[in-house]
MINU-920267 format. One line per field, with one value per residue (C-alpha): residue in three letters; x, y, z; residue number from 1. Coordinates in steps of 0.1 Angstrom, whole numbers, plus 5000, padded with zeros to 4 digits. Example, Ala and Ser with C-alpha at 12.3 -4.5 7.8 and 13.67 -1.06 7.14 Angstrom:
% MINU-920267
rest: [ALA/SER]
X: [5123/5137]
Y: [4955/4989]
Z: [5078/5071]
nr: [1/2]
***
This chain:
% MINU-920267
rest: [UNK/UNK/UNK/UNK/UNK/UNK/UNK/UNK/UNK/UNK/UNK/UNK/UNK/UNK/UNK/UNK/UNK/UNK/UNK/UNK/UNK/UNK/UNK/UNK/UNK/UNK/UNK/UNK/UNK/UNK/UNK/UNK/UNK/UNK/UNK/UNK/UNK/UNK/UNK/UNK/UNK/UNK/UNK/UNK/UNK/UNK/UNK/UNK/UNK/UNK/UNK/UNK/UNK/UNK/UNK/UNK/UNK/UNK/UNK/UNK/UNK/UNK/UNK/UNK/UNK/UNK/UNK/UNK/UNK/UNK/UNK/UNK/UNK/UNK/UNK/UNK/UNK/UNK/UNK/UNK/UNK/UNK/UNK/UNK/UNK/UNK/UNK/UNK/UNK/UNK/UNK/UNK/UNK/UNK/UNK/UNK/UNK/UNK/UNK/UNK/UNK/UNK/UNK/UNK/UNK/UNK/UNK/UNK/UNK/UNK/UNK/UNK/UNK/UNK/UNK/UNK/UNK/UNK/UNK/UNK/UNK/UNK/UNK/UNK/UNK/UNK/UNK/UNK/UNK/UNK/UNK/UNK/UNK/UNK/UNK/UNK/UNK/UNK/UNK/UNK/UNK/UNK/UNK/UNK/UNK/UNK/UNK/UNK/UNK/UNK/UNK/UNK/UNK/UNK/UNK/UNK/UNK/UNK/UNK/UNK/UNK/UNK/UNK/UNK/UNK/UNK/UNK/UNK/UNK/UNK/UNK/UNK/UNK/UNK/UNK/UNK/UNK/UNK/UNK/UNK/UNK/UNK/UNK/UNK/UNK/UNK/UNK/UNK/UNK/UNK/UNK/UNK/UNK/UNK/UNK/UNK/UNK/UNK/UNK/UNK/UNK/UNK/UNK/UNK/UNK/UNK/UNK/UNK/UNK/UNK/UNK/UNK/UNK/UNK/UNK/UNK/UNK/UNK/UNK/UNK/UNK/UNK/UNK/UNK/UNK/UNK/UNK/UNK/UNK/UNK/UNK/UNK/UNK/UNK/UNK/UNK/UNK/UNK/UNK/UNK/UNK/UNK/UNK/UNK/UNK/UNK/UNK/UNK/UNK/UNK/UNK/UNK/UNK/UNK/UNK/UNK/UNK/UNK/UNK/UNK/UNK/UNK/UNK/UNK/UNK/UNK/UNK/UNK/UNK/UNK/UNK/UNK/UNK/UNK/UNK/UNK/UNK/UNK/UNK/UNK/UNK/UNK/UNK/UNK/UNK/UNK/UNK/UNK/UNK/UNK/UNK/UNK/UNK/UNK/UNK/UNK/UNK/UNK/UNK/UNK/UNK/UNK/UNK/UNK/UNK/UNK/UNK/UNK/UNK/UNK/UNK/UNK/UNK/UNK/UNK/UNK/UNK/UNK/UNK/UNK/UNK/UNK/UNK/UNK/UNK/UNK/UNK]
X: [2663/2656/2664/2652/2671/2668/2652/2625/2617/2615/2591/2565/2569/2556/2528/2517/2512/2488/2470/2461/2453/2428/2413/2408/2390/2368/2358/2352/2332/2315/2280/2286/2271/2281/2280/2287/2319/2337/2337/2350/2380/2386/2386/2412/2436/2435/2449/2474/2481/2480/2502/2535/2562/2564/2578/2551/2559/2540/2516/2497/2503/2485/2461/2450/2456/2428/2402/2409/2395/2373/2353/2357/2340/2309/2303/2302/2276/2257/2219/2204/2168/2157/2177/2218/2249/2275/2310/2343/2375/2401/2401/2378/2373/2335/2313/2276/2253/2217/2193/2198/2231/2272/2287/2326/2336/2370/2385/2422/2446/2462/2492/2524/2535/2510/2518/2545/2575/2561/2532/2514/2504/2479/2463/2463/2442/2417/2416/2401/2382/2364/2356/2337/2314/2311/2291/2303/2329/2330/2362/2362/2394/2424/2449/2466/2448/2414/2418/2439/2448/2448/2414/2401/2412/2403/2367/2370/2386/2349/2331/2319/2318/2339/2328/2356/2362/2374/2417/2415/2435/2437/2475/2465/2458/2422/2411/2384/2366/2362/2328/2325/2298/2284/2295/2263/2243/2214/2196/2203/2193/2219/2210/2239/2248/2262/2232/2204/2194/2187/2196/2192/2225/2237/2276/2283/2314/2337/2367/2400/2414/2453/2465/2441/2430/2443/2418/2413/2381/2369/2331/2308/2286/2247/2228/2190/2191/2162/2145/2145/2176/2199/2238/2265/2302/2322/2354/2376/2353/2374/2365/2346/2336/2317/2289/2275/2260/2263/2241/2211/2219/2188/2168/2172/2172/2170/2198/2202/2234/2268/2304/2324/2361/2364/2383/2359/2361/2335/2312/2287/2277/2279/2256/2232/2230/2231/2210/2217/2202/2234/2270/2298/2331/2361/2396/2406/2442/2456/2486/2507/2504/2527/2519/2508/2484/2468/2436/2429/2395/2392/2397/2371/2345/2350/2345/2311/2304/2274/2256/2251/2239/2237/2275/2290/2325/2330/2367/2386/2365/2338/2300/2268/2232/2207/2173/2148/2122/2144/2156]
Y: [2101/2068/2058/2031/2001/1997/1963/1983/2001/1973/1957/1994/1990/1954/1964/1991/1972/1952/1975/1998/1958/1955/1984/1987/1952/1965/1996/1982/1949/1958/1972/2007/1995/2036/2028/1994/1985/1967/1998/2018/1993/1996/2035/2030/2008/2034/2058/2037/2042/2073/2083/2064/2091/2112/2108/2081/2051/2039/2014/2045/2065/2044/2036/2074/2077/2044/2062/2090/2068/2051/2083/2096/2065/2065/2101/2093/2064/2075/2084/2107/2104/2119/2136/2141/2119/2135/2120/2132/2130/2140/2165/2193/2187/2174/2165/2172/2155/2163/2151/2192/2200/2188/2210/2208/2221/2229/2202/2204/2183/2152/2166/2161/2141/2115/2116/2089/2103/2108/2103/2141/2142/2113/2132/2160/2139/2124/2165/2176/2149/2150/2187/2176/2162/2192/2222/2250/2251/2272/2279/2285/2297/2305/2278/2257/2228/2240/2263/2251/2275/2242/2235/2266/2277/2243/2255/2287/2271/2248/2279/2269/2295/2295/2313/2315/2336/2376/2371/2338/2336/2376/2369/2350/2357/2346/2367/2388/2359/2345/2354/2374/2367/2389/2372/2386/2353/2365/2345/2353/2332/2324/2311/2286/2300/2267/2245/2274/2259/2280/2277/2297/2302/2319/2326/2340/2357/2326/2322/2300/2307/2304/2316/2323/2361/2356/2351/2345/2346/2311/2311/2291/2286/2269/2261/2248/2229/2230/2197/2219/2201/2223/2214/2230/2234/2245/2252/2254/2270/2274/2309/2313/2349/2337/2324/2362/2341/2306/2306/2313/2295/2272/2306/2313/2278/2241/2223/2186/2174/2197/2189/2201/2201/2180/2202/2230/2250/2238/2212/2208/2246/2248/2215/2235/2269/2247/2222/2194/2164/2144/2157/2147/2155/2160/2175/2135/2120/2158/2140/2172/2178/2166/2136/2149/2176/2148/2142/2108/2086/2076/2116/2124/2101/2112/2149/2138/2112/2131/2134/2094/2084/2114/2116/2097/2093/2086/2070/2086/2091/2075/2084/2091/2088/2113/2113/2129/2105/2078/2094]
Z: [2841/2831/2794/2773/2753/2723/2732/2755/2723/2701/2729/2725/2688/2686/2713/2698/2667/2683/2700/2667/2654/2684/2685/2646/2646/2679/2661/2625/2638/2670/2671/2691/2724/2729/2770/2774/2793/2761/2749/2773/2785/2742/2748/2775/2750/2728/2757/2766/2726/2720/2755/2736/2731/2703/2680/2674/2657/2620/2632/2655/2620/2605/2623/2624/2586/2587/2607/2584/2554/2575/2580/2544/2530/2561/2550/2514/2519/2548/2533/2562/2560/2595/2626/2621/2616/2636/2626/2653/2625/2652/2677/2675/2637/2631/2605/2609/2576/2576/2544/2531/2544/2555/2581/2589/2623/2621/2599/2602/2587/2610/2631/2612/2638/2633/2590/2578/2563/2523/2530/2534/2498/2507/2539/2520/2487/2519/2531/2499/2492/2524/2520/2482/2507/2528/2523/2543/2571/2610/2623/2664/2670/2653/2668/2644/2656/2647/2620/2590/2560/2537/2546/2546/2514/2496/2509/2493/2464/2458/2463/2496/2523/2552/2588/2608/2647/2633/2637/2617/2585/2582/2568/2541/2509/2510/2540/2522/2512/2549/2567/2597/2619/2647/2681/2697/2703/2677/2666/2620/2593/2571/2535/2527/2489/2473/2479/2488/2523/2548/2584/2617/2633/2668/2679/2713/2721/2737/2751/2756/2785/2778/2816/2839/2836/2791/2767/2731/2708/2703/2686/2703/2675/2677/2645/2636/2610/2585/2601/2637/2651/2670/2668/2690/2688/2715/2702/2727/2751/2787/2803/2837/2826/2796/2823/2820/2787/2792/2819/2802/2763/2773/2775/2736/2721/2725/2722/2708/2702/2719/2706/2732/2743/2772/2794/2794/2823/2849/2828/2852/2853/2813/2808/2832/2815/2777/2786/2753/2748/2735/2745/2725/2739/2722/2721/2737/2730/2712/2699/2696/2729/2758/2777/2801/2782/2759/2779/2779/2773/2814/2825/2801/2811/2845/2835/2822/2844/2862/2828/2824/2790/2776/2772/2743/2732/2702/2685/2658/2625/2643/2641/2658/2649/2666/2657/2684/2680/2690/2721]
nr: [1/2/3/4/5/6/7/8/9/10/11/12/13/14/15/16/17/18/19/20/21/22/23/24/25/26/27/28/29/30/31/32/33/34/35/36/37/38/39/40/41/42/43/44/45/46/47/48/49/50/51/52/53/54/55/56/57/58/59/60/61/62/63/64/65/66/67/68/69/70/71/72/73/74/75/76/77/78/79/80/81/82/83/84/85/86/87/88/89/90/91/92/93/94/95/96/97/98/99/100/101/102/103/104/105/106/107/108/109/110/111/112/113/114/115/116/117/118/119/120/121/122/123/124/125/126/127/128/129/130/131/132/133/134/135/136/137/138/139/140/141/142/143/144/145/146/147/148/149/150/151/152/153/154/155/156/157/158/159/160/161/162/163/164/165/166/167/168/169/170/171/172/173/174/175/176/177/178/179/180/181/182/183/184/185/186/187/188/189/190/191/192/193/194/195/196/197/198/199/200/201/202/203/204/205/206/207/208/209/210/211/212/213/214/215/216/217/218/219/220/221/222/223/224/225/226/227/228/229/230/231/232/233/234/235/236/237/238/239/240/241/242/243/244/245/246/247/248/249/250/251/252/253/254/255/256/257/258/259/260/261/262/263/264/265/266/267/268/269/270/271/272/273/274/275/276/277/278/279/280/281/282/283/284/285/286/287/288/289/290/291/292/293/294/295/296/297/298/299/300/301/302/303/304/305/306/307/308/309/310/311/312/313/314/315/316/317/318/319/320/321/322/323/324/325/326/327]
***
């Protein structure tokens, strides 16, 4: 096994510096250009980032805990006249703003292995403050990297309802005031209580594969949103037996914009039998995960790369406008 000096680590420490550097200037000065090749090759840098050993050094720490305010303050000033704003915070976690309504797709807290030593009480302030802007919150699964207790009761806490997949947070103390929904892929409407907007919303009965014939529940949840845009969030969607539905979403509804886990078990079948308009993948550059298991920027846009311009990746706390007149 080969080991590094101290001087090889003082040599990653100084590059990864200039890397978060780069790519925080790219991101905070460049117009988004969402296909152009300066932005992929800045998409790449931020693999060769994020694929540093844990434990990760400050300057990455930071640069997460920037996006992290970066986002917070977009949200906060964004005015959304027409379509959706779609922001990806990290992960799986999404924010979805509409002029009636803010939908948080399992917000999670940042990894502690990407929080500075002292420094939770601050992620923890940005948490809360970004779930003020939120109006209710869906939960897909109940991993720890999609459903977090903090968040979920902080939601509760602001009397803002939380729908979460049936074995999430049934230890806590909050449990009873999580909502069930049927997994049946009806279509229901659903009057959201804290700011009286109604919207249509659909889960099917998904799956993430953990071995090959293992599965757990993982909501696949699709929502129209009062101004007839339809949002959908994977979860962690990776089960070949869920095609007994997925083949036929397009059948029940139209979908615009899909967030979905890049490593989702045969993508070309799913796009077929969901048909979106936009597909946002996520689950890119898992920084809890092994090297080798955080799926970089360049495998992803080769997982998509037979659905063209209708894939965009998005960086960390990053945003995307969708309007279907513009499309």
């Amino acid at each position: 096994m080969i080991s590094l000096s101290l001087k090889d680590l003082e040599y990653y420490k100084s590059q990864n510096m200039i890397f978060s550097e780069e790519l925080e200037e790219y991101f905070d000065n460049e117009e988004p250009g969402y296909h152009s090749i300066e932005r992929r090759n800045a998409l790449y840098l931020a693999d060769a980032l994020a694929h540093y050993p844990f434990p990760h050094d400050d300057s990455l720490k930071e640069m997460f805990l920037n996006r992290v305010r970066k986002a917070l303050d977009s949200i906060r000033e964004t005015k959304v006249e027409t379509g959706v704003v779609v922001w990806n915070i990290y992960n799986m976690s999404y924010i979805v703003k509409t002029k009636d309504i803010t939908i948080a797709f399992d917000l999670i807290r940042l990894t502690h292995s990407l929080i500075k030593e002292n420094d939770e009480d601050t992620h923890n302030n940005l948490t809360q403050k970004m779930i003020e802007l939120c109006d209710v919150l869906f939960v897909s699964h109940n991993h720890d990297d999609h459903a977090d207790p903090f968040v979920a009761k902080e939601f509760l806490a602001q009397n803002k309802p939380v729908i979460a997949v049936d074995d999430a947070f049934r230890q806590e103390d909050f449990s009873s005031g999580i909502t069930r929904w049927p997994t049946d892929g009806a279509e229901r409407e659903y009057m959201v209580p804290n700011i009286n907007t109604q919207i249509l919303l659909r889960i099917y009965p998904g799956h993430q594969a953990i071995e090959p014939e293992v599965a757990i529940d993982n909501n696949f949840t699709v929502i129209t949103l009062p101004d007839n845009i339809t949002i959908a969030h994977s979860g962690d969607q990776c089960w070949k037996y869920d095609f007994t539905w997925i083949d036929s979403v397009h059948k029940d509804v139209d979908i615009d914009v899909l967030m979905i886990n890049t490593w989702t078990a045969f993508p070309d079948r799913l796009v077929k039998g969901v048909r979106p308009n936009i597909i946002l993948p996520g689950h890119i550059n898992e920084m809890s995960h092994e090297i080798g298991f955080r799926i970089p920027f360049w495998k992803s846009y080769s997982n998509w790369q037979k659905e063209g311009n209708k894939v965009v990746h998005l960086f960390w706390g990053e945003s995307y406008k969708y309007d279907r007149k513009l499309i």
